[in-house]
Structure formats: C-alpha cells, structure tokens
PyMOL Python script that loads the backbone (N, CA, C, O; Angstrom):
from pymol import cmd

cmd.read_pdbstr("""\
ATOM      1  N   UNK A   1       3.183  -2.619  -6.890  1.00  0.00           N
ATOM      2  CA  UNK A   1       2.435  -2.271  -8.055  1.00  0.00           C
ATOM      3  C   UNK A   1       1.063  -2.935  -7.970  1.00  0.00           C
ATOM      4  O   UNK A   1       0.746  -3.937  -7.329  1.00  0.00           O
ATOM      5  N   UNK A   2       0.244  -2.079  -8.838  1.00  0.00           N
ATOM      6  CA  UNK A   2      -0.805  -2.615  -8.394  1.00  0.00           C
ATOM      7  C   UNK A   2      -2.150  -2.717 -10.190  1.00  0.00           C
ATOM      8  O   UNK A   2      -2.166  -2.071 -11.238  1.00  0.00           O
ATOM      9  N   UNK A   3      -2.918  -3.727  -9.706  1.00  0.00           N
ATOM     10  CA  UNK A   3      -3.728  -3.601 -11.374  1.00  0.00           C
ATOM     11  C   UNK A   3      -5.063  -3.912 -10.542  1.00  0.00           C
ATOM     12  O   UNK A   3      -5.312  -4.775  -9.701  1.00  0.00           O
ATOM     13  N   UNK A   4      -6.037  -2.591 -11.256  1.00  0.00           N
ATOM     14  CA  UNK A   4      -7.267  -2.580 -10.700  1.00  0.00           C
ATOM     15  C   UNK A   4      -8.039  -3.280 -11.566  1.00  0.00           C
ATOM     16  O   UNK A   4      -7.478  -3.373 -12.658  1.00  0.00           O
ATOM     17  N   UNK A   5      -9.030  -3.777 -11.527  1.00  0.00           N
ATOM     18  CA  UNK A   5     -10.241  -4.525 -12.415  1.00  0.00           C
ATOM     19  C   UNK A   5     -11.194  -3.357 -12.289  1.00  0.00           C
ATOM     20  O   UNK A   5     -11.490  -3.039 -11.137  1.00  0.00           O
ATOM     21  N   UNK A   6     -11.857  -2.491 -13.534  1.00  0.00           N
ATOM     22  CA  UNK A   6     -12.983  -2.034 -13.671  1.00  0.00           C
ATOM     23  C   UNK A   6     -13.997  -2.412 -13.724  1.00  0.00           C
ATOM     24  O   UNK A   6     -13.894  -3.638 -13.699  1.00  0.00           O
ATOM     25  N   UNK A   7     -14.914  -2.162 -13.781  1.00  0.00           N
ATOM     26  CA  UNK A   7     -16.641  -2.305 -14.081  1.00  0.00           C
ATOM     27  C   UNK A   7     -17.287  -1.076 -13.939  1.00  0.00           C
ATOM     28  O   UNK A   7     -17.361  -0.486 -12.861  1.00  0.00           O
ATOM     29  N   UNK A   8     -17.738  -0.688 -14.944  1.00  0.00           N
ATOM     30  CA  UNK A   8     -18.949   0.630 -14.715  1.00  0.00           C
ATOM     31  C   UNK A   8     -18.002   2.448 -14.728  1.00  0.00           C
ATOM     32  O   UNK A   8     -18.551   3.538 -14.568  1.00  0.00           O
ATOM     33  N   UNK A   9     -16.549   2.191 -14.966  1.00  0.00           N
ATOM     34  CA  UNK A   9     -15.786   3.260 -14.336  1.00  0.00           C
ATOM     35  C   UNK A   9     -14.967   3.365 -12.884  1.00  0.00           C
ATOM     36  O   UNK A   9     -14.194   4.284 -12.613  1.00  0.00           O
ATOM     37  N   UNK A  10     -15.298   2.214 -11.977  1.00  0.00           N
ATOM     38  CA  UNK A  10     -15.255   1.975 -10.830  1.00  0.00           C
ATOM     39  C   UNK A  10     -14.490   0.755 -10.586  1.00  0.00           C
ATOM     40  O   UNK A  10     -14.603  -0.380 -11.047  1.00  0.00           O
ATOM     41  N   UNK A  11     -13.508   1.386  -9.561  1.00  0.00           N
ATOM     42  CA  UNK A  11     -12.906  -0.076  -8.713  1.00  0.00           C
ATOM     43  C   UNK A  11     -13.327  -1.296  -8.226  1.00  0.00           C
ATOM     44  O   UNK A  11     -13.781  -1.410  -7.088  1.00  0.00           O
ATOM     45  N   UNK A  12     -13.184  -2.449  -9.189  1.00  0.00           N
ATOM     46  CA  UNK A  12     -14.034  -3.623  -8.231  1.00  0.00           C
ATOM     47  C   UNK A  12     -13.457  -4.812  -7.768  1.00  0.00           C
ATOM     48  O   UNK A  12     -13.924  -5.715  -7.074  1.00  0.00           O
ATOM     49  N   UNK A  13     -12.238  -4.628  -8.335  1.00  0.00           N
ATOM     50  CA  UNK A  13     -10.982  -5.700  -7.579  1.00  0.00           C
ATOM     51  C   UNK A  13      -9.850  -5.227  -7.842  1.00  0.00           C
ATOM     52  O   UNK A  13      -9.692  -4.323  -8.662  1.00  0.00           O
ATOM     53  N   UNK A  14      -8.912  -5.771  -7.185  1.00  0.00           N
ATOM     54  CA  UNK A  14      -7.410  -5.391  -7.214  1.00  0.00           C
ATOM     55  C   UNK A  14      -6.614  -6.570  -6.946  1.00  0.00           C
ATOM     56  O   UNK A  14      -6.874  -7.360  -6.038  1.00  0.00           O
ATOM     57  N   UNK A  15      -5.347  -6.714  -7.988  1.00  0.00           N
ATOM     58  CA  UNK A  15      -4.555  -7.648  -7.631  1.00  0.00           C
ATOM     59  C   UNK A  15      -3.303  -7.290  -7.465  1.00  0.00           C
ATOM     60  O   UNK A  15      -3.030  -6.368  -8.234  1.00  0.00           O
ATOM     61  N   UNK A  16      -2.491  -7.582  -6.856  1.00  0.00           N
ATOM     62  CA  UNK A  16      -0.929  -7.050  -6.990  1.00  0.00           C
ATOM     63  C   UNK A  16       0.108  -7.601  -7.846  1.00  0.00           C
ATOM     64  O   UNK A  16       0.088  -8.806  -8.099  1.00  0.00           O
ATOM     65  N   UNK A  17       1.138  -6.742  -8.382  1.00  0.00           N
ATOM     66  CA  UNK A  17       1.710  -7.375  -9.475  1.00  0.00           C
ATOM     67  C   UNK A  17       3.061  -7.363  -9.313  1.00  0.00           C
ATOM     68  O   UNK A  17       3.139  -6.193  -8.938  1.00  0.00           O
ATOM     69  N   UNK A  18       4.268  -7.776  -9.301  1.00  0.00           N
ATOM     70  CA  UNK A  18       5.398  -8.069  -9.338  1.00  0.00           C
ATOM     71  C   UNK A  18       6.243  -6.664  -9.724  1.00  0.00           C
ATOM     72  O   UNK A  18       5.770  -5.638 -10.213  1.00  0.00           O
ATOM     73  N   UNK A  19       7.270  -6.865  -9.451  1.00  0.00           N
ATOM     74  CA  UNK A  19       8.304  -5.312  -9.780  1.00  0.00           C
ATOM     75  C   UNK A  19       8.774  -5.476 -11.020  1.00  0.00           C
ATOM     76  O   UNK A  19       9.055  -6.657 -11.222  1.00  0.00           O
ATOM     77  N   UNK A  20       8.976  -4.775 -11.934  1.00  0.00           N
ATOM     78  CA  UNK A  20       9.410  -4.244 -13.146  1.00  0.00           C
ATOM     79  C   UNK A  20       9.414  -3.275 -14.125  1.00  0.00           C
ATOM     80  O   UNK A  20       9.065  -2.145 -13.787  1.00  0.00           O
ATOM     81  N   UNK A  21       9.758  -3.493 -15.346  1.00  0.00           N
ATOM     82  CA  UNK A  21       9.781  -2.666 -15.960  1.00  0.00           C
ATOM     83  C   UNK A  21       8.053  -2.329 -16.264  1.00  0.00           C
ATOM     84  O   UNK A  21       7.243  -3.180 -15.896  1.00  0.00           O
ATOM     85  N   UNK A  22       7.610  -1.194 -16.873  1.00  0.00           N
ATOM     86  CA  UNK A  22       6.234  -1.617 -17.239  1.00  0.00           C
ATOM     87  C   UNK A  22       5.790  -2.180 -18.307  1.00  0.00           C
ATOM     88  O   UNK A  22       4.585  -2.427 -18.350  1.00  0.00           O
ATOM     89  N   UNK A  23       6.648  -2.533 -19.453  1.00  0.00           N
ATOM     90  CA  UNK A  23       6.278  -3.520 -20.239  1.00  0.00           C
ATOM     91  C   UNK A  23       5.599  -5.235 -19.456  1.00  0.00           C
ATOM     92  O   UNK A  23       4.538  -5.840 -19.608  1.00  0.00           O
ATOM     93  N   UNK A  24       6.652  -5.468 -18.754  1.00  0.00           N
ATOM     94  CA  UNK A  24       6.277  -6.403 -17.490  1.00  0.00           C
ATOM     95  C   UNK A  24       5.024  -6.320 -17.007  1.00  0.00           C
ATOM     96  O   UNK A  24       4.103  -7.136 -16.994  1.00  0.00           O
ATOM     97  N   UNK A  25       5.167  -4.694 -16.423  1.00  0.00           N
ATOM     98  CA  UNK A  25       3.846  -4.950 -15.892  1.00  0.00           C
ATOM     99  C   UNK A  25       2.394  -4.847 -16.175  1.00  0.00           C
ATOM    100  O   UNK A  25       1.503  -5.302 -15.459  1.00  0.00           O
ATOM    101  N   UNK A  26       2.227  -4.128 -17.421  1.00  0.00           N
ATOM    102  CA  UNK A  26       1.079  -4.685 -18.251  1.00  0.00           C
ATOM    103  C   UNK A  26       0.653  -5.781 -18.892  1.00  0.00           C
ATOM    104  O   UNK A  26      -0.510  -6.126 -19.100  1.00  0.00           O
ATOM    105  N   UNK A  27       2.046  -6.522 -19.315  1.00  0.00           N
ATOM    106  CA  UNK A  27       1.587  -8.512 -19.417  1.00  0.00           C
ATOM    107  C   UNK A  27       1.167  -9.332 -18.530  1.00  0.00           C
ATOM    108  O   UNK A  27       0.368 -10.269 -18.510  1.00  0.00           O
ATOM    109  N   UNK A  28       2.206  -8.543 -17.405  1.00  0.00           N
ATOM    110  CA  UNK A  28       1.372  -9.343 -16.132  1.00  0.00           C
ATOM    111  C   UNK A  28       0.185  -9.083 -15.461  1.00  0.00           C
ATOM    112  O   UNK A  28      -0.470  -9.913 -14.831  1.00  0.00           O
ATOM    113  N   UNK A  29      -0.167  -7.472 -15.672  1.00  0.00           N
ATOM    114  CA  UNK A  29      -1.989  -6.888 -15.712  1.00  0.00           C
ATOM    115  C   UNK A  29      -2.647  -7.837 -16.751  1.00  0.00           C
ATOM    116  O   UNK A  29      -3.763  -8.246 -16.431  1.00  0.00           O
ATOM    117  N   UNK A  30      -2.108  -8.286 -18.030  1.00  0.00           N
ATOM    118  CA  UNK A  30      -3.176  -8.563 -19.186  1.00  0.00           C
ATOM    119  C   UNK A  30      -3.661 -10.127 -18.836  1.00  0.00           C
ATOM    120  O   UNK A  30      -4.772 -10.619 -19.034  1.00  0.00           O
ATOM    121  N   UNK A  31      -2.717 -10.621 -18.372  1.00  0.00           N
ATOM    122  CA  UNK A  31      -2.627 -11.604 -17.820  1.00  0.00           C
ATOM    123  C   UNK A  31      -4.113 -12.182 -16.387  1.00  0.00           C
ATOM    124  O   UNK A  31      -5.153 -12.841 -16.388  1.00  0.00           O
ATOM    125  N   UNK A  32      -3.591 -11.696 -15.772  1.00  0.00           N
ATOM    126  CA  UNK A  32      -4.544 -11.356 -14.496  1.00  0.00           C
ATOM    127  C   UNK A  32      -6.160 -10.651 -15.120  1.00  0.00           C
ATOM    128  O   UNK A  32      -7.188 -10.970 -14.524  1.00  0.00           O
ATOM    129  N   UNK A  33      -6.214  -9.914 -16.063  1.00  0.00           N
ATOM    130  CA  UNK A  33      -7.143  -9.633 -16.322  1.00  0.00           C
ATOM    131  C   UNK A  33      -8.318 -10.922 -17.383  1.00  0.00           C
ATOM    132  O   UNK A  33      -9.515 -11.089 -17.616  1.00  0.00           O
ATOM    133  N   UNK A  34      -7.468 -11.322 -17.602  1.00  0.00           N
ATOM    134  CA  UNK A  34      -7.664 -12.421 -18.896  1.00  0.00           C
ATOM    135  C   UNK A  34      -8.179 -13.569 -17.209  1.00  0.00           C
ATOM    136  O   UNK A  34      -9.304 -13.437 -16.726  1.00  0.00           O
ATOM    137  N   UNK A  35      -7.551 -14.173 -16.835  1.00  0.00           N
ATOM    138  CA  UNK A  35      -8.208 -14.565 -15.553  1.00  0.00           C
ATOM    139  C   UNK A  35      -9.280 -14.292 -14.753  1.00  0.00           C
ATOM    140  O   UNK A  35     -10.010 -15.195 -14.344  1.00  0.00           O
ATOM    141  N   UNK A  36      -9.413 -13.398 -14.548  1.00  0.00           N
ATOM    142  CA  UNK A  36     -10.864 -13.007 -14.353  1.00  0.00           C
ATOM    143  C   UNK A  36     -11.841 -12.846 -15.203  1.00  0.00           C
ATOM    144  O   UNK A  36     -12.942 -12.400 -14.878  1.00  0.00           O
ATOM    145  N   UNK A  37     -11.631 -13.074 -15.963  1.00  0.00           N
ATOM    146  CA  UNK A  37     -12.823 -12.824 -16.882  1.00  0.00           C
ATOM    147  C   UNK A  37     -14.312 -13.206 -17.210  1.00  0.00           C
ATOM    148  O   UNK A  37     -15.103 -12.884 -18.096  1.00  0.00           O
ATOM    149  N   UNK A  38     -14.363 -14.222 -15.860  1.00  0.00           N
ATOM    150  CA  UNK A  38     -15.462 -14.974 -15.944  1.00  0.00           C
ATOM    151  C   UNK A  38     -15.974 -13.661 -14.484  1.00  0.00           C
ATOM    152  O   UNK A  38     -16.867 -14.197 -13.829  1.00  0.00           O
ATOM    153  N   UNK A  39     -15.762 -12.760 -14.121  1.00  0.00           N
ATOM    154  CA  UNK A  39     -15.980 -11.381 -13.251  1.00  0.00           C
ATOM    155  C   UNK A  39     -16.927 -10.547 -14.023  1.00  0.00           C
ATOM    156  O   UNK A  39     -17.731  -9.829 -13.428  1.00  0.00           O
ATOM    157  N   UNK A  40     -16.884 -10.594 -15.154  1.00  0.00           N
ATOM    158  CA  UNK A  40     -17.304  -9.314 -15.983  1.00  0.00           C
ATOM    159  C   UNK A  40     -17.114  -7.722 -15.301  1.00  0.00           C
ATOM    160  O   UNK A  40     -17.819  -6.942 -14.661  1.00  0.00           O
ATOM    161  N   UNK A  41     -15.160  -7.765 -16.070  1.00  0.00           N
ATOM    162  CA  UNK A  41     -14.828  -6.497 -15.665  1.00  0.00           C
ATOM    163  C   UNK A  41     -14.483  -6.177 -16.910  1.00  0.00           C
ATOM    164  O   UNK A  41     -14.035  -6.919 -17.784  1.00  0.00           O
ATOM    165  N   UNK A  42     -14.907  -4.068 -16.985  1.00  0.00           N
ATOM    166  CA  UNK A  42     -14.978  -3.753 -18.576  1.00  0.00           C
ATOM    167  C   UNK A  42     -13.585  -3.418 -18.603  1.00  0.00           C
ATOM    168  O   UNK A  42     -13.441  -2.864 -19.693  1.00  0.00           O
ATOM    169  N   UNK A  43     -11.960  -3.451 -17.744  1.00  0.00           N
ATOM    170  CA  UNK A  43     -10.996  -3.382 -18.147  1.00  0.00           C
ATOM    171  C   UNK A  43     -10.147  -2.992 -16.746  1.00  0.00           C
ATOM    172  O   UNK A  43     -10.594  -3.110 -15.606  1.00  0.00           O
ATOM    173  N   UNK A  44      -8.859  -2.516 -17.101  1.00  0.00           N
ATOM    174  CA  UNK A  44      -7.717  -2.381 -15.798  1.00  0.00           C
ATOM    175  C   UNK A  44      -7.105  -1.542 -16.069  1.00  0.00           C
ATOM    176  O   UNK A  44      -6.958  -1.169 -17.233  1.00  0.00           O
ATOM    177  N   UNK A  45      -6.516  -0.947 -14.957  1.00  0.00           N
ATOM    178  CA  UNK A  45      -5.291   0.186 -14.606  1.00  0.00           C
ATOM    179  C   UNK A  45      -4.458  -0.406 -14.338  1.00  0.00           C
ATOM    180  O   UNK A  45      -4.634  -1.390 -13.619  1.00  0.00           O
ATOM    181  N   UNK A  46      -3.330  -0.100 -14.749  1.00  0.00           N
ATOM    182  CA  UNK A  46      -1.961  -0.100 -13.473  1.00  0.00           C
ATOM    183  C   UNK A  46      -1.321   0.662 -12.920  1.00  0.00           C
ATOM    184  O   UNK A  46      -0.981   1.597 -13.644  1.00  0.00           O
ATOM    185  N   UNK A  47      -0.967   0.713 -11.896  1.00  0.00           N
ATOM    186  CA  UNK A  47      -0.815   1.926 -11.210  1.00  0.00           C
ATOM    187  C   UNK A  47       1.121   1.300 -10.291  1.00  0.00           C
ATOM    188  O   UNK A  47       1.031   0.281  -9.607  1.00  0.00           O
ATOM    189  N   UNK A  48       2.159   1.779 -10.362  1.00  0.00           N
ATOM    190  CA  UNK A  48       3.065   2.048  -9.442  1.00  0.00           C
ATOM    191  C   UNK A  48       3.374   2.887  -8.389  1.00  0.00           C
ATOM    192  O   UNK A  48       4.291   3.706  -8.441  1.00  0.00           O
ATOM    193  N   UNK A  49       2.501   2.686  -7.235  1.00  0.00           N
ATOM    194  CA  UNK A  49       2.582   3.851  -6.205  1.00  0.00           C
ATOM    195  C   UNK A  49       1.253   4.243  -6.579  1.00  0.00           C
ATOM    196  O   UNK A  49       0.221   3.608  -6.790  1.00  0.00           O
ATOM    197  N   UNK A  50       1.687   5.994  -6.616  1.00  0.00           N
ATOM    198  CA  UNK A  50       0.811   6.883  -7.128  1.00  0.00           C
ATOM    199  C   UNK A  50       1.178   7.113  -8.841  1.00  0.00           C
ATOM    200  O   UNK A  50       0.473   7.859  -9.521  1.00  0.00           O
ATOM    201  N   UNK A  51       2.015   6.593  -9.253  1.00  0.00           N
ATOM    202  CA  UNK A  51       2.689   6.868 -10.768  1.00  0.00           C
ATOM    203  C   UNK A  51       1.280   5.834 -11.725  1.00  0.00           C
ATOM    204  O   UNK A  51       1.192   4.646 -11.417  1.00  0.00           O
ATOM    205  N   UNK A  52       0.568   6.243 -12.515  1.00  0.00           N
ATOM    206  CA  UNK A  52      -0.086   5.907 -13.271  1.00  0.00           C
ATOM    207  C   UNK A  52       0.815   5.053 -14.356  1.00  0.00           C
ATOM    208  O   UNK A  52       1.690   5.596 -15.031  1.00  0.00           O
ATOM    209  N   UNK A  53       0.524   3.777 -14.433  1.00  0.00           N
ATOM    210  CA  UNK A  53       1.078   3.281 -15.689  1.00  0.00           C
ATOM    211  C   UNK A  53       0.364   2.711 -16.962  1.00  0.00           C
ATOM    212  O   UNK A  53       1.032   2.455 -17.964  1.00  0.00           O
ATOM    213  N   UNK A  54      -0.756   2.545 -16.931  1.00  0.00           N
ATOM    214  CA  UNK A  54      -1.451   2.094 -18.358  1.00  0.00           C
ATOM    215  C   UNK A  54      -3.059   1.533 -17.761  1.00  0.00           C
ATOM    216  O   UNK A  54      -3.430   0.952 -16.741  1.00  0.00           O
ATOM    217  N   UNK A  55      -3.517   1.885 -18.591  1.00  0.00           N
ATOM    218  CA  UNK A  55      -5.517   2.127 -18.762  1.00  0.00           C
ATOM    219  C   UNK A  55      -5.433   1.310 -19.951  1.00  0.00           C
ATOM    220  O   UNK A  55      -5.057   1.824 -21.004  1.00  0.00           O
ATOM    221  N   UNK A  56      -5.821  -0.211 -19.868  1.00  0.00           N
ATOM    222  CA  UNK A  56      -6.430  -0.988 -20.977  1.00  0.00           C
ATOM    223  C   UNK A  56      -7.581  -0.793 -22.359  1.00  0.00           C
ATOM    224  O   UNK A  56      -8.718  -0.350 -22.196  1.00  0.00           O
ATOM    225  N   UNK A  57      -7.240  -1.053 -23.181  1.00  0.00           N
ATOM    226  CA  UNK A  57      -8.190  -0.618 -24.505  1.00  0.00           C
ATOM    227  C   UNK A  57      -9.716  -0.873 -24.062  1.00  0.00           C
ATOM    228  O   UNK A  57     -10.747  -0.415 -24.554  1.00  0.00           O
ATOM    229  N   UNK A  58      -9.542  -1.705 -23.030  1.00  0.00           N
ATOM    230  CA  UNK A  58     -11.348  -2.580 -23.376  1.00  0.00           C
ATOM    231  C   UNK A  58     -12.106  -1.047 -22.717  1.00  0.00           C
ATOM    232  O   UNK A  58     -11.437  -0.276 -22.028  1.00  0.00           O
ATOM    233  N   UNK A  59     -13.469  -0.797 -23.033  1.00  0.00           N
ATOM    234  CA  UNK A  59     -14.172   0.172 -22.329  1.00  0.00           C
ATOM    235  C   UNK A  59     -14.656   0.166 -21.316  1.00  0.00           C
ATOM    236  O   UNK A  59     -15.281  -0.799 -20.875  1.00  0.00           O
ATOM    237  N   UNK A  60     -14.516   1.009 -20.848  1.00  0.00           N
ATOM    238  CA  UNK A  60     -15.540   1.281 -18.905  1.00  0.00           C
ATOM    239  C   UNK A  60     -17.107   0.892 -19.045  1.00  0.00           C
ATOM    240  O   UNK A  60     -17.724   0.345 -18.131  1.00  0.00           O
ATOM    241  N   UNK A  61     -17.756   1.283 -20.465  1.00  0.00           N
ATOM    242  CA  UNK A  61     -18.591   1.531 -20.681  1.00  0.00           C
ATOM    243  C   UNK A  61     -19.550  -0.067 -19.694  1.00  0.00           C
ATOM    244  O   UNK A  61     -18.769  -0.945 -19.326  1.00  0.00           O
ATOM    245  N   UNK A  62     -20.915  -0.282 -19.397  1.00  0.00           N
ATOM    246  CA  UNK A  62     -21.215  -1.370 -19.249  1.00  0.00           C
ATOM    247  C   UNK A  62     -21.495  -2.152 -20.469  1.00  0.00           C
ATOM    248  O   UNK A  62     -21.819  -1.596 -21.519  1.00  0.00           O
ATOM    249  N   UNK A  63     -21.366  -3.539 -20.342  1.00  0.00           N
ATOM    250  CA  UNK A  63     -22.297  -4.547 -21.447  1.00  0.00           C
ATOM    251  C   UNK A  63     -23.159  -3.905 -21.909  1.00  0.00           C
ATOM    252  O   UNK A  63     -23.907  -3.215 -21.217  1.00  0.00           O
ATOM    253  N   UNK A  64     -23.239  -4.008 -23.296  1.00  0.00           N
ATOM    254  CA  UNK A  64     -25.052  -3.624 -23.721  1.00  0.00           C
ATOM    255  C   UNK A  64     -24.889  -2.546 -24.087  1.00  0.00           C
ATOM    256  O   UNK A  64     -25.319  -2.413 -25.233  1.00  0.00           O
ATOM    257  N   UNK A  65     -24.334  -1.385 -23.554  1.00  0.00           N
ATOM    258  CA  UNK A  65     -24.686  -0.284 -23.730  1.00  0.00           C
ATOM    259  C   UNK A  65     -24.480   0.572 -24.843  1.00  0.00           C
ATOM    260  O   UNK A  65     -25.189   1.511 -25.206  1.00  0.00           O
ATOM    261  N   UNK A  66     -23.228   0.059 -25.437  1.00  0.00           N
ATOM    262  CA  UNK A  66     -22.380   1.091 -26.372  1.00  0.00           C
ATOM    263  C   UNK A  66     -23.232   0.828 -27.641  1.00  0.00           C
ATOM    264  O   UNK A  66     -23.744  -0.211 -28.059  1.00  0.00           O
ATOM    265  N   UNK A  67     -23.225   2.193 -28.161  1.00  0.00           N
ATOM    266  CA  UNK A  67     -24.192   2.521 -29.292  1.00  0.00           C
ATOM    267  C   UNK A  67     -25.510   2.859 -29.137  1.00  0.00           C
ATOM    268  O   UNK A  67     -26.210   3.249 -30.072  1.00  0.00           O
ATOM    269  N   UNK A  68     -25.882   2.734 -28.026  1.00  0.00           N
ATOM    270  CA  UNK A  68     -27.395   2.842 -27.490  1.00  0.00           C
ATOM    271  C   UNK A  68     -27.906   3.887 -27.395  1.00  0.00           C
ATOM    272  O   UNK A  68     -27.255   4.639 -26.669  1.00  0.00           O
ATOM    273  N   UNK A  69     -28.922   4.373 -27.853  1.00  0.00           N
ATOM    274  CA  UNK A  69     -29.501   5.983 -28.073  1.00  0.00           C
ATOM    275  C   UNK A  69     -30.113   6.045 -26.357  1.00  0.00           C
ATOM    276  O   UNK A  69     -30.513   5.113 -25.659  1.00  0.00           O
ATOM    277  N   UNK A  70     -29.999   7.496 -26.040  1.00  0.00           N
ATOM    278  CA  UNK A  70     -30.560   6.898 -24.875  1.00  0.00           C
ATOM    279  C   UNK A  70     -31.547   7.807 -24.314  1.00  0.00           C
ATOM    280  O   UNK A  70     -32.164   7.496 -23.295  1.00  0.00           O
TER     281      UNK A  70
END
""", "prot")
cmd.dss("prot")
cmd.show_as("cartoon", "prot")
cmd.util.cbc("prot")
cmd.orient("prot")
C-alpha cells in the first residue's frame, strides 16, 4: 500500500504503509502526512495496488491561492 504526498495536483513523495483494513490505512496516511508537514504538501492519496483508497480533505490547490480572482 501506498500514500502519496501532493503539491500543486502532483506526486511529490511517497511513503509506504502497512497492510490493513483501510480504516488503518488512512490513520496511518494521516499520520505520515502530519509528519511531513514541514514539506509543504497540499494533501495525500492512498492507493492499494491499483485499488484507489482515499483522497484527503486538505486541497491540491497551492498556498495563497484559493479565493484569488485571477
């Protein structure tokens, strides 16, 4: 299993995560994500295989941007 770190919409790290249920494995994504955080990533996937398991609340969007007329 696997939990990507976003920024911008885009892959910018990856960590691997332990086998379980996916309740599991989004604590243990939230977890890992909460750890990096000094990265400035706008959020994470988790992914089992190719099986999609959960896209975090925080936005893709960059810093700064949201609300911005443009």
């Amino acid at each position: 299993m696997r939990c990507y770190f976003m920024r911008s919409g885009r892959i910018e790290g990856v960590t691997f995560l332990k086998s379980g249920p996916d309740d599991a494995l989004i604590e243990e994504a939230t977890s890992a994500f909460k750890q990096h955080a000094g990265q400035h990533f706008d959020g994470f996937e988790v992914w089992d295989g190719t099986r999609f398991v959960y896209r975090s609340d925080v936005t893709s969007t960059p810093s700064g941007t949201e609300g911005a007329n443009g």
